[in-house]
N, C-alpha and C positions, 0 to 999 in steps of 0.2 A: 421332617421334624414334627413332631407334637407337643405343642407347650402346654404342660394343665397344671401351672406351678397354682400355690395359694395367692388365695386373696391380699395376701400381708405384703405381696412382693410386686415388682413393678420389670419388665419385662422389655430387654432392649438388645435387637441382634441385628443381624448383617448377614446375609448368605451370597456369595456372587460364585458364577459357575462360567468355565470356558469352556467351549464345546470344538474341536478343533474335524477336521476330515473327514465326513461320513461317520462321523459319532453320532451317540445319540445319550440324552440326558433325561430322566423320567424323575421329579421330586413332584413330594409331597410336603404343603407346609399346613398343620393344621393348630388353631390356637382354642383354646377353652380358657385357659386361669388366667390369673394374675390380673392384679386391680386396674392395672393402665399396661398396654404393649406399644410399641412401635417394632415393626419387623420390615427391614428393605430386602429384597427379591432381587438379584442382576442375572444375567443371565446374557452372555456373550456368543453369540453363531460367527465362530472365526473362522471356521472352514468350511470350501466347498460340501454342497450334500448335509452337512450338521442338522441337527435334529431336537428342539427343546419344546421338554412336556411340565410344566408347573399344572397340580393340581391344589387348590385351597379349598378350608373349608375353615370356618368358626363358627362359634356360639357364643351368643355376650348376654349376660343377666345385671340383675341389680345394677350398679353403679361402675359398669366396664367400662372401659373405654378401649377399643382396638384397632389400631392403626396398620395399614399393610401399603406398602411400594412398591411395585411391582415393574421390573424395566428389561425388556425386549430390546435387546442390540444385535441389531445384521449389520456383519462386517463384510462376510463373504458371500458370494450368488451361489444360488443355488440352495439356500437353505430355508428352513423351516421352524417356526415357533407357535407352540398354541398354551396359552396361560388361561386358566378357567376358575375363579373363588366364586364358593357361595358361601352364604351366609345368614344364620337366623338371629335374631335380637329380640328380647325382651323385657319389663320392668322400663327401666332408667338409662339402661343400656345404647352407647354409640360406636360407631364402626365408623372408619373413613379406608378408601380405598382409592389410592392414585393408582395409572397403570400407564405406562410408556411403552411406546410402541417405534423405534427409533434406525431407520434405513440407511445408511451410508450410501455414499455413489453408486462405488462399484461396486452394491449388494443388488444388481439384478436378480430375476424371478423370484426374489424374496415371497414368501408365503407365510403370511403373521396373522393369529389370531388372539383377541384377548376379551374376557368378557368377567363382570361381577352383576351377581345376583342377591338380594334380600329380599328376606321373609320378615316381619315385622308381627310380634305376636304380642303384643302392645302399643296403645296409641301415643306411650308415653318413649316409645323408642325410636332411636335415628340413626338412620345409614347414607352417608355420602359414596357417588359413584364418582371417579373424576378420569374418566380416558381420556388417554392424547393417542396424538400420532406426529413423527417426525420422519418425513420422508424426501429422502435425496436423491434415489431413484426413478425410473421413469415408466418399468416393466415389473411390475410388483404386485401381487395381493393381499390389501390389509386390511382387514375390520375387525368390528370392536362392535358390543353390545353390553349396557346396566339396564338392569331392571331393577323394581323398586315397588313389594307391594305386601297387602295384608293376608290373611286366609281367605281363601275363596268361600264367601257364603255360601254359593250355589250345593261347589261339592261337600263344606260343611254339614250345613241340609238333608244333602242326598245320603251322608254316610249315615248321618242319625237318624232319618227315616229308614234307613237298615238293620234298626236297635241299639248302634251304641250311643254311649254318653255324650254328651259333648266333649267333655275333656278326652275319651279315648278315640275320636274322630278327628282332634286337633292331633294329640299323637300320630295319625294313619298319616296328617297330612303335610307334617313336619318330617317325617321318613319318609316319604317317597319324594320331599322335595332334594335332598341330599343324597336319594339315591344312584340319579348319575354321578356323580363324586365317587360314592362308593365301586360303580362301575369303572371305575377310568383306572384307579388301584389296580394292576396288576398284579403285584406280590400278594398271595395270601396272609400271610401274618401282619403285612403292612393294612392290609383291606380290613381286618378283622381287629386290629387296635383302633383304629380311626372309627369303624362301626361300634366298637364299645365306647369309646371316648362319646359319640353322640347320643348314643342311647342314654349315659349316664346323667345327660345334662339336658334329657326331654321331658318337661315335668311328671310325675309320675301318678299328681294326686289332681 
């Protein structure tokens, strides 16, 4: 899903997904518009073998505010989950990012990853990381990683000692931070909407 509705509107959804038997589940949930979101993420490993891919990305400006929930449930052993958002913010703009991580008993060798990243390209913007983990099992692999941070002076620096501007070296460094994101897109047309959705919301000037 891609949300890039207007400013004028306020943005509230639900997605939960079952993944049953050696299936396998590949979403993308990407947000840009709308003055305020809330979006929950579920995502259920009910069967042996099962297989779930959430990929996120946003972009928050001005006076956004975007909220995402994101919840990993192994029911059955043997399966697998990797949930991965990044996210840029700037101006006035917040972001909040809960992510569960949540093991049932009899969900041995469970293998769960889940991680949120921001870029913060204003002193005046804020992003919340909030991982958990809920684990009932005893033979399991789970981690979880937020990071939380501004443009890199160093490589800023480095790029404009290269001849660009500064504004087009913030550019370079705004896309290659989403460009694993864009790697994990399998579908071409899905890879290449979500790549014009960012593009159009990196500043230009």
């Amino acid at each position: 899903s891609l949300q890039n509705y207007s400013r004028s509107t306020w943005h509230f959804a639900s997605h939960h997904g079952r993944v049953e038997r050696d299936a396998e589940l590949d979403w993308v949930a990407a947000g840009f518009g709308s003055a305020k979101g809330k979006v929950r993420i579920q995502n259920d490993l009910a069967g042996p073998g099962a297989t779930s891919r959430v990929t996120g990305a946003y972009f928050a400006d001005g006076t956004q505010h975007l909220d995402y929930d994101t919840f990993q449930e192994h029911i059955a052993p043997s399966t697998t989950s990797d949930f991965a958002f990044k996210g840029a913010l700037r101006d006035n703009a917040r972001t909040v990012w809960r992510g569960m991580i949540r093991v049932e008993e009899g969900a041995q060798k469970t293998n769960a990853y889940q991680e949120n990243r921001n870029l913060l390209l204003s002193k005046t913007a804020h992003a919340d990381s909030i991982p958990g983990l809920e684990i009932l099992a005893n033979d399991v692999r789970c981690t979880h990683g937020a990071t939380l941070g501004q443009v890199d002076r160093e490589l800023l620096f480095y790029l404009m000692t290269r001849g660009l501007s500064r504004a087009d070296a913030e550019r370079v460094i705004v896309r290659g931070f989403f460009q694993d994101v864009l790697d994990r897109v399998e579908l071409e047309p899905v890879r290449e909407a979500l790549a014009a959705a960012l593009e159009a919301r990196i500043p230009q000037t």
